[in-house]
N, C-alpha and C positions, 0 to 999 in steps of 0.2 A: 581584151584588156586583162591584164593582171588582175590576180585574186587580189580581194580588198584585205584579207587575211578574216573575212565577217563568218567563212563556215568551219573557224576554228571546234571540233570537236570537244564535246566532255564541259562546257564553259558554265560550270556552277548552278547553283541553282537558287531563287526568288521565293517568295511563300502569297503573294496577293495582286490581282487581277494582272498577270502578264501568261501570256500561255509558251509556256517552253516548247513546243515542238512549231506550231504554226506559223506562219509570218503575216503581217498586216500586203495585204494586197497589194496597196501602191507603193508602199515604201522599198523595194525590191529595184523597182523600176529608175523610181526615182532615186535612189542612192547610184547607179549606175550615169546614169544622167548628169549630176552634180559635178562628174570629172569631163564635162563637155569642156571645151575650149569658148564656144560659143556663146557670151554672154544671160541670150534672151532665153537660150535653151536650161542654163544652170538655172538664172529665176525661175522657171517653169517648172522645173523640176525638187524647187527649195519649195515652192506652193503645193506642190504634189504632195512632197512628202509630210508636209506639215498638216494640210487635210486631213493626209489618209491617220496621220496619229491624231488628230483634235475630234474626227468620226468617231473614229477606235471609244476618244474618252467621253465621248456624249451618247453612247450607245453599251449595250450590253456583250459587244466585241473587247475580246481580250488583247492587249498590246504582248506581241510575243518579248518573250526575254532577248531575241537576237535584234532584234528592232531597236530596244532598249540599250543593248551594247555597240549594236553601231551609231546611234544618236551620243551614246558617252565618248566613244573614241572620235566622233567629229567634235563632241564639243573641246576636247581636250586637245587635240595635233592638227586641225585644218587650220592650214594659214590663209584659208577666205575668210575674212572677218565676217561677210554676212552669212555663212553658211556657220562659221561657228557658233557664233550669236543665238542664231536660230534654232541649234540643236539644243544649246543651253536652254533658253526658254522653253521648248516643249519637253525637254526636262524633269522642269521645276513646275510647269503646268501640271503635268503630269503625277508629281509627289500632291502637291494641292491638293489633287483628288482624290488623293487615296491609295496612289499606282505606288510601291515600296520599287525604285529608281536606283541603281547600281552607282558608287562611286568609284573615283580608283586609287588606289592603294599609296600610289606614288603622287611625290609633286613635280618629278619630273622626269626626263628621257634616262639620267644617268641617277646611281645613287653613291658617286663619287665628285659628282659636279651639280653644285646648286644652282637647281633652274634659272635663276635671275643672273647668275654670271654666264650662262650659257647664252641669253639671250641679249645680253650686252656684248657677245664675242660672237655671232651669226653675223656677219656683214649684209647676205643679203638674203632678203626674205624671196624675192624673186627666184631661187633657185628650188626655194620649198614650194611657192607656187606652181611653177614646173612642175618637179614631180609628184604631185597629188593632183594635176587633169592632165600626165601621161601615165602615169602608175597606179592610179584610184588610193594613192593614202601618202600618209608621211609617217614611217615609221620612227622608231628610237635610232636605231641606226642610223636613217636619214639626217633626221636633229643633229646627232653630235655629227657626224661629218660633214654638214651645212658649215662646220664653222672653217671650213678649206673649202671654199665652193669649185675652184679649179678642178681639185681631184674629186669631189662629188661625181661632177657633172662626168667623167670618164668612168667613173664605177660603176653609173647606173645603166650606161649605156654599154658596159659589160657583162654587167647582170643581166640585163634584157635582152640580148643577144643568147645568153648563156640558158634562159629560161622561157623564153615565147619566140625568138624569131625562128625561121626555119632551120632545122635540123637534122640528124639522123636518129636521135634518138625523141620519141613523143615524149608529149607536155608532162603526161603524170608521170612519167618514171623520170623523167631529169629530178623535178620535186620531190620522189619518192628517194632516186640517191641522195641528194641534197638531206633528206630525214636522215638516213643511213650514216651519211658521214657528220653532219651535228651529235649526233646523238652519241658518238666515238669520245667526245668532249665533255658528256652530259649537257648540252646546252639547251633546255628545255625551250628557252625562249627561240633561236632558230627551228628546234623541233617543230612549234606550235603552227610560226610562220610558213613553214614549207607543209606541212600537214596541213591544212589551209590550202595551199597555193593545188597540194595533190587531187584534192576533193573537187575543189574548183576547175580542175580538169579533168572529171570523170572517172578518178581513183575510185577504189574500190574502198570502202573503211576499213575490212577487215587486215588489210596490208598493215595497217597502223598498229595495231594490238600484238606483233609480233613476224620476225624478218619468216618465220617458219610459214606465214601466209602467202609473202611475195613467189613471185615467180623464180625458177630454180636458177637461171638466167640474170637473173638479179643479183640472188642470193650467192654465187661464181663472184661478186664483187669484193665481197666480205675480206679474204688475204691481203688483196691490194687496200682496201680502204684502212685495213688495220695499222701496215703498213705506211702505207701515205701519210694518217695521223701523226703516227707515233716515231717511225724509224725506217725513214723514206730511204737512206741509205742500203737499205739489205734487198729492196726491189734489183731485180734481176731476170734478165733474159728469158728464163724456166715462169717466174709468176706471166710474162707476157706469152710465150707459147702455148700456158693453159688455156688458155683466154680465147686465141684468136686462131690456132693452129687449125688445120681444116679438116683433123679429125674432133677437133674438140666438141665435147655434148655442150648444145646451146650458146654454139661458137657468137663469139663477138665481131663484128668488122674492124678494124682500126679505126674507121672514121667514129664509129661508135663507142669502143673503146678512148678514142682521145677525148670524147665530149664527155663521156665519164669520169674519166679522170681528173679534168679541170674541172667539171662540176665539185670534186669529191676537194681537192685541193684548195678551189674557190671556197667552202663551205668550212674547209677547217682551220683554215687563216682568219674567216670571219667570224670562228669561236673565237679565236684570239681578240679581236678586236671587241667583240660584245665583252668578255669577260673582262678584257684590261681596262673599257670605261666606267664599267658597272653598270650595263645596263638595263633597266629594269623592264619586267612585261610589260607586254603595251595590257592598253585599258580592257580591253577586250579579251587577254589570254586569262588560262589559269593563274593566279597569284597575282592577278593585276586586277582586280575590282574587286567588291563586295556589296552584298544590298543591305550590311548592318550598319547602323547608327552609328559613326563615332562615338566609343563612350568620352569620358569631360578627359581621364587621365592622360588618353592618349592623343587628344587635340595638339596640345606642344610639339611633339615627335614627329619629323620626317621620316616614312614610313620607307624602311630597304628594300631593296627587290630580294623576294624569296629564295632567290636560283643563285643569289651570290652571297659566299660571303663576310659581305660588307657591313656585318651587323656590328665587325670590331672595334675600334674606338679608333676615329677615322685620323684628323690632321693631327700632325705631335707638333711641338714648340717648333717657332722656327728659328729661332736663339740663334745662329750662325751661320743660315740659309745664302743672305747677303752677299757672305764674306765668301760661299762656294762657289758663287758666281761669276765673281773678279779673280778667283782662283782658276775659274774652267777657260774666262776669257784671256787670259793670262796666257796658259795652255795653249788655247788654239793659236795666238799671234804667235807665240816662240816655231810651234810646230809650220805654219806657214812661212816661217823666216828661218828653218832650218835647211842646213847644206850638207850635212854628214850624210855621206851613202854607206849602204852596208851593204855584205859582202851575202850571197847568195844562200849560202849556208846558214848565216845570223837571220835571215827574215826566215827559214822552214824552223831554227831553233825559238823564234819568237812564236808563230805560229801556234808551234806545237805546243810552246807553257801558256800560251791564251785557251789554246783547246780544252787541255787538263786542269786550269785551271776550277778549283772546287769553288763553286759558286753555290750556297747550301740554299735550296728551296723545300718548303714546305710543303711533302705529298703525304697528303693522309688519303689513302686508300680506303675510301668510302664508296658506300655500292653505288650504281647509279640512281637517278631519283625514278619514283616509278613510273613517269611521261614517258622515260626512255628506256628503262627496264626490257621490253621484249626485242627491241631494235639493235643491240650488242653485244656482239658474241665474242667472248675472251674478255670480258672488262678488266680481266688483270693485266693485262698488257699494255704497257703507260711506256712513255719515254723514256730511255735510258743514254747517260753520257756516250757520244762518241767515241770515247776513248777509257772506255772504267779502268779504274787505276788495275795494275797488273793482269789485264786481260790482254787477249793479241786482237788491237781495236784493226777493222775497216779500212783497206787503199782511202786515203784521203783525194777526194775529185779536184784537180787541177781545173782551176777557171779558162787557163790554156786550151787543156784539150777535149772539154764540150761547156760551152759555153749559150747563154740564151742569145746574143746576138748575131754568132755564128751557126749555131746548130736548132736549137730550140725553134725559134721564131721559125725559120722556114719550114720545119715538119711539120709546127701546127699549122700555119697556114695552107699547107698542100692537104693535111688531112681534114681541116675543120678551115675553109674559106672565109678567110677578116677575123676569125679570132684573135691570130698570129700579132697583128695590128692593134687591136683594140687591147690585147693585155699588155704590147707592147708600151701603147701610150700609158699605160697604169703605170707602170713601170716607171716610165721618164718621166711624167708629171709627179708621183712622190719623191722622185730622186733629186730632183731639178727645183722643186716648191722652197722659194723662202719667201720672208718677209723682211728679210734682215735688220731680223732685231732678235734678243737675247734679254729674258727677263724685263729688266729697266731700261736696259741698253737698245739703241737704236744705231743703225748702218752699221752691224756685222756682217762680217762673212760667214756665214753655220755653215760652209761645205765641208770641210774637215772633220766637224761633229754628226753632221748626217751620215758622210761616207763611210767613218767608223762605225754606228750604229748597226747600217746597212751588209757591213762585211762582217762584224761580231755575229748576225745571226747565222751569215753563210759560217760562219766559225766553228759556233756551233752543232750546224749542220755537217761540217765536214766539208765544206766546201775552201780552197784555201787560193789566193788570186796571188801570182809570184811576185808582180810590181808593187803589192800595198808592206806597208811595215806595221806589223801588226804592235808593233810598240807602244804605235798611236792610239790603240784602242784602251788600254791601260792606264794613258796617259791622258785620256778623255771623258772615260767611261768610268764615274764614281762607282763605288762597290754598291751601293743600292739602286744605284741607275739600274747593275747589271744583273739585281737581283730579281728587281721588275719585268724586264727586258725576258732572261732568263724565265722566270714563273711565264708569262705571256705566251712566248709561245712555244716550250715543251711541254708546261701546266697548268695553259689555262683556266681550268676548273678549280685552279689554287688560288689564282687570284684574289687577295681581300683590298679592302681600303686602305689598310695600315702599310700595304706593301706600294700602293698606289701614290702614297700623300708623304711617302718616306724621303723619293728622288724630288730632285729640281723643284725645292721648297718656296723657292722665292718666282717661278715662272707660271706663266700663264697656263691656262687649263688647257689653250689653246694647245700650245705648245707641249704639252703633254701631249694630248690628240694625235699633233704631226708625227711624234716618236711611234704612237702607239699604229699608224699608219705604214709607218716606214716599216715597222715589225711584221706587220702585218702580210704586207709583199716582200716581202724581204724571205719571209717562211714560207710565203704562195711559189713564188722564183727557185725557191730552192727545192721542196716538192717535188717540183715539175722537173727538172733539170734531172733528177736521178732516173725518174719515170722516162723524159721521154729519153734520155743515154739507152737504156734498155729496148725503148719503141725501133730505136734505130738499127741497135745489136741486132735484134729479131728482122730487120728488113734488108739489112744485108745479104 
């Protein structure tokens, strides 16, 4: 089974009757148990664990502090009501007696989206139950992409492929690149969770404290991951023959190599998507609990997530949000009921002022936070335009001539068997996902608005597809849409609320989500596509 994320490192510390290092005997057992399928075996193990803490308080046995933060994170994200229930209670038994009991920080998954709208936009709870007795939890992540259970249910079964099923490369070093490449992002809360996920595979700790521990073979990843983060464009043939050449020291195989890479890719798209919702620690990381009293002042205050942010003065007026809406839709029917073609030359001249286009986002080049401090090397190396004004930018990638449907998909899958497939389906189910509806409106067409979305970031990226008119994206794509869009995923470590709550004023959170989705893969697709160009060059 999957790490619960419960041997999260470094997680705070308590001052009365819990013992930080030990753990309560059954409770080990039984928290494993609790993600049975098996009905009579979960109650079994809801009585287990409940004993083994009701001993603990009737006896001069100390309740560890990890006991305590695993019973906080169940009481807080298990969508078994009686197991949630239950944690709560022995909780609040447990304050009774004296036990000083961890709270958490947040009141909910995102701290861009207020829990109670989140939980009125979840269609179904069934898919959360799912994954917390296949995956042993439900994390923040999980939450907000529950509210598209479609593509959920594909991601997770990519990630679980991508991190437990059989492989080339073992359990702790998939989770240890996974550290490696969050950590390119600062994204402390991926950090914690893969660091977690490393331990619980037999990692070593000291990997954690600094990449100069890992293995030197690991450490050979470092160019491509810097790379793949920030400016996937300048991979080339030479970073692939260091790598895998058969003189190389601490040569890599391809099949191992590709599981790296998507690892690395997988992990930095999912910075984007943590940072574009706001999402905050879970209960059990650093900056997601504390065992102090709420004082009175702070009671009012929904409490931010540390790692983001989102402490700025979040939604502005939405005075004219309304009116942008019947504006956009407006947009999209002319554009589907337009007949003008243009001439070959005008779509590379559109193209290219979408490319150069100065979209001003906010980098303040701040050090990384110290979770991630030892794990990144060159931190000054951030995203830069594909095309900086009077510079001689980068051959822009024709979607023509390597393309994921033609070229991509069948190398992964000859090098890494069903991956090919399952990212495939990621792919189609964001791209293909409506509900056809729009704000207030209901039975739209959004494929025009997705498409655009989805081709701005190859745009971005440099990637440029001959048959689209990139006019459309212009003509679709408000300037703060594209600033969001933009900061998400070249910067997502820039991401604040104010830049979150700026676009699509009058639309659902949901609906925000799906964008920040589409972005998401849309920057994983493009990654990849530069990377494996290269895999191919080198295999000729």
């Amino acid at each position: 089974m999957a790490s619960n994320g419960y041997n999260t490192p470094g997680l705070g510390s308590g001052r009365h009757r819990y013992e930080s290092e030990s753990d309560v005997g059954p409770t080990v057992n039984s928290l494993a148990r609790l993600c049975s399928k098996d009905e009579d075996e979960r109650a079994a193990s809801l009585e287990e664990l409940s004993q083994g803490v009701l001993a603990c308080l009737g006896s001069d046995r100390l309740i560890s502090k990890q006991t305590l933060l695993n019973l906080l994170r169940l009481s807080r994200s298990c969508p078994l009501q009686e197991v949630r229930g239950r944690a709560t209670e022995l909780l609040h038994t447990a304050q009774e007696q004296g036990v000083e009991v961890p709270r958490a920080l947040a009141s909910g998954p995102s701290a861009f989206i207020p829990a109670k709208e989140m939980l009125k936009e979840v269609p179904d709870q069934d898919i959360l139950i799912e994954s917390f007795l296949s995956v042993g939890r439900v994390d923040h992540i999980t939450m907000v992409m529950a509210m598209h259970p479609a593509y959920l249910s594909c991601f997770l079964r990519t990630q679980h492929a991508l991190l437990e099923m059989d492989g080339p490369l073992p359990r702790h070093w998939r989770h240890y690149i996974a550290v490696m490449a969050a950590a390119r992002h600062h994204c402390s809360y991926l950090v914690q969770q893969h660091s977690a996920g490393f331990l619980d595979a037999g990692g070593e700790e000291s990997w954690l404290s600094g990449l100069k521990h890992a293995p030197t073979k690991l450490r050979s990843l470092q160019t491509l991951n810097k790379l793949l983060a920030h400016r996937p464009w300048l991979i080339t043939l030479q970073h692939i023959q260091e790598l895998v050449c058969p003189g190389a020291e601490h040569r890599w195989s391809l099949a191992e190599l590709i599981h790296a890479v998507i690892l690395m890719a997988h992990a930095h798209s999912l910075c984007s998507f943590g940072w574009g919702c706001g999402l905050n620690p879970e209960p059990n990381h650093i900056g997601g609990y504390t065992f102090q009293l709420p004082s009175p002042s702070h009671l009012p205050r929904s409490p931010h997530s540390p790692h983001s942010p989102a402490h700025e003065d979040g939604r502005q007026e939405l005075g004219d949000g309304a009116m942008e809406v019947e504006v956009l839709m407006q947009r999209m029917v002319e554009l589907q009921q337009q007949e003008e073609e243009c001439t070959q030359e005008e779509m590379v001249t559109r193209f290219e002022r979408e490319r150069s286009e100065s979209i001003p986002t906010t980098v303040v080049r701040e050090a990384p936070p110290d979770l991630v401090l030892g794990l990144v090397e060159e931190p000054e190396f951030r995203y830069e335009d594909f095309a900086p004004k009077g510079e001689q930018s980068p051959p822009t990638m024709r979607a023509q001539d390597y393309s994921w449907e033609d070229h991509g998909f069948s190398l992964v899958n000859r090098l890494l068997p069903d991956m090919g497939q399952l990212l495939d389906e990621k792919f189609q189910v964001v791209s293909n996902m409506t509900y056809h509806r729009m704000a207030m409106h209901e039975g739209v067409d959004t494929h025009t608005l997705r498409k655009a979305l989805w081709n701005y970031i190859h745009c971005l990226y440099g990637i440029r597809y001959d048959d689209y008119d990139y006019g459309s994206v212009n003509v679709l794509l408000e300037r703060s849409l594209k600033v969001f869009v933009k900061t998400m995923a070249c910067h997502p470590e820039q991401t604040t609320a104010r830049v979150y709550h700026a676009f699509w004023r009058h639309f659902r959170h949901s609906e925000k989500v799906h964008a920040n989705l589409i972005v998401m893969e849309a920057r994983l697709q493009a990654a990849l596509l530069y990377t494996l160009r290269a895999i191919t060059h080198y295999m000729r």
